[in-house]
N, C-alpha and C positions, 0 to 999 in steps of 0.2 A: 720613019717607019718603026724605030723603036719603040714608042710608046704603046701604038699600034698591036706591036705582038705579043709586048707583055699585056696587056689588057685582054685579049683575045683568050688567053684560056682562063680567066678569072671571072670574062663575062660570060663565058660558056661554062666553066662550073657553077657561076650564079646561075644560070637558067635552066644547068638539069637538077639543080637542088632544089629552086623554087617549081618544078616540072614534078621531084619526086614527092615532094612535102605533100605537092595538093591529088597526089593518087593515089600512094599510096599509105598504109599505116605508121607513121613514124613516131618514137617514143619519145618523148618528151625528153631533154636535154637537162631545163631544168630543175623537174623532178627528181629526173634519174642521181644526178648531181647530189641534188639533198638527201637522197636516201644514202648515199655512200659516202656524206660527210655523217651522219649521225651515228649509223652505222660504225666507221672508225672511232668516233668521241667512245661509243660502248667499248670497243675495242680496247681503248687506252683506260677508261677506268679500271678494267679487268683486268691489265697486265702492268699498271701503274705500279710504282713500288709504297710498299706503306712508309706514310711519314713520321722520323722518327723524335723522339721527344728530345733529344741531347746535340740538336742542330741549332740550340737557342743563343 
């Protein structure tokens, strides 16, 4: 029976997730993802510290 009940709420989260994907609007995961990686790179050139000549 153990198997059994761990499976049970992960096949029921699978099937209200694939229930809510196809009804309603959901945003894209991996989009959203790459906006907020490139996003941070901006992030970091702008608050990077300048490199200095006497680290050689």
């Amino acid at each position: 029976m153990g198997i059994v009940r761990r499976s049970f709420s992960f096949l029921t989260g699978t099937a209200c997730g694939i229930y809510i994907a196809q009804n309603y609007k959901v945003p894209n995961i991996n989009k959203l993802a790459h906006c907020a990686v490139s996003i941070a790179k901006e992030l970091e050139k702008g608050y990077r510290k300048p490199e200095s000549s006497d680290d050689v």
